[in-house]
N, C-alpha and C positions, 0 to 999 in steps of 0.2 A: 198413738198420736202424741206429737209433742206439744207441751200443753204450758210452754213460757210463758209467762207476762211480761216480765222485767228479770234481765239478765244485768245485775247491777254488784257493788260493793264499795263498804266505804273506808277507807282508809284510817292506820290511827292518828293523821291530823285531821278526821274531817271531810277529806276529797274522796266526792263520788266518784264510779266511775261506772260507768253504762255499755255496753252493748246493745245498739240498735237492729243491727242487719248481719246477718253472714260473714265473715272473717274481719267484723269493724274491731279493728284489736285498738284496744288503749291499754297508755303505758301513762303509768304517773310516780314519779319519785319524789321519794314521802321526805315530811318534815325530818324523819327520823334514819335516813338515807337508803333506805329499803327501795328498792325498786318493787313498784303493782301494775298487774294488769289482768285484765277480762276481753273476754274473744267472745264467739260464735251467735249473737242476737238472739233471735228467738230460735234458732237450728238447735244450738249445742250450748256445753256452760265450758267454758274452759280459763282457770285461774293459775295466777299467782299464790303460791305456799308458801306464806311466811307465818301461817296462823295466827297475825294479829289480829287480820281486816274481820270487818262485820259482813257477812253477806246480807245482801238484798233482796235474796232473790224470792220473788213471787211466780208461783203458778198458781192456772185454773180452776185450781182444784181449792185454794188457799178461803175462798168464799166469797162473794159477791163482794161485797163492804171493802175490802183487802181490794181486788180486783179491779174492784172502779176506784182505788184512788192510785193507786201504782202504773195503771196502762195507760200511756198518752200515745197520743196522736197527732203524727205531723202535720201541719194545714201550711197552706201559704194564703190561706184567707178565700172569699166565696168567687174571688174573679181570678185567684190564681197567680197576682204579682206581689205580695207583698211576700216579706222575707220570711222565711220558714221557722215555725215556730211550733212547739210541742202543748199541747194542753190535753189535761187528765180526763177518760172517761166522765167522770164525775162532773166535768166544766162542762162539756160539750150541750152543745143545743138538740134537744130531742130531733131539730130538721136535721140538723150536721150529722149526726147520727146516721137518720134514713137516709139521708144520701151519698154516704159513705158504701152503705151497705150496698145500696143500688147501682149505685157507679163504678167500686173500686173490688171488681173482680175476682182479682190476685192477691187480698189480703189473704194473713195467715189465718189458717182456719179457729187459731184459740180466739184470735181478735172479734172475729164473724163472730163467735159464739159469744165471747165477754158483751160485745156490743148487741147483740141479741136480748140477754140477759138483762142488762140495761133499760132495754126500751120494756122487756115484762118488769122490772123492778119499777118502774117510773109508774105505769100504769096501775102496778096493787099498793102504792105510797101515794097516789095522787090526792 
């Protein structure tokens, strides 16, 4: 199972650069004239070799604490029109949570488990 959180790296001026979803390729040309970029979301990791950048990358397996502040999640807010916006596991409201879970199917299966974890994390910190 592949087990992403955050398919990211950062640049040596600075500039993140993310991978959200399947072939979302970003390209960013550095301070320093190097061309970066990172591919494959939570599928695949695929980079740029210049061995300067810092990688980001978190997986599942990285620990709880790591996990929940690395994974966000898209919302466009609780009625669905307001502009899309990312917030961390960690921000999330234990409802947004459950009802993520309940609603949203076709998430990726590390997501379902980080956001599982979560709600037993909440519950043995309460």
């Amino acid at each position: 199972m592949n087990e992403i959180i955050l398919n990211a790296i950062r640049t040596p001026d600075g500039t993140v650069l993310e991978s959200r979803t399947r072939h979302d390729y970003v390209t960013h040309k550095d301070a320093n004239g190097k061309r970066y970029m990172v591919d494959g979301g939570l599928d695949y990791i695929r980079r740029s070799n210049n061995s300067d950048e810092e990688d980001l990358t978190v997986m599942l397996n990285d620990g709880h604490k790591t996990v929940r502040e690395a994974l966000t999640w898209g919302t466009r807010g609780i009625d669905g029109k307001e502009e899309l916006r990312y917030v961390r596991l960690c921000d999330m409201t234990t409802e947004h949570i459950e009802a993520c879970l309940e609603t949203q199917l076709s998430m990726y299966p590390q997501i379902r488990t980080a956001m599982q974890d979560e709600l037993k994390w909440r519950e043995e910190n309460a």
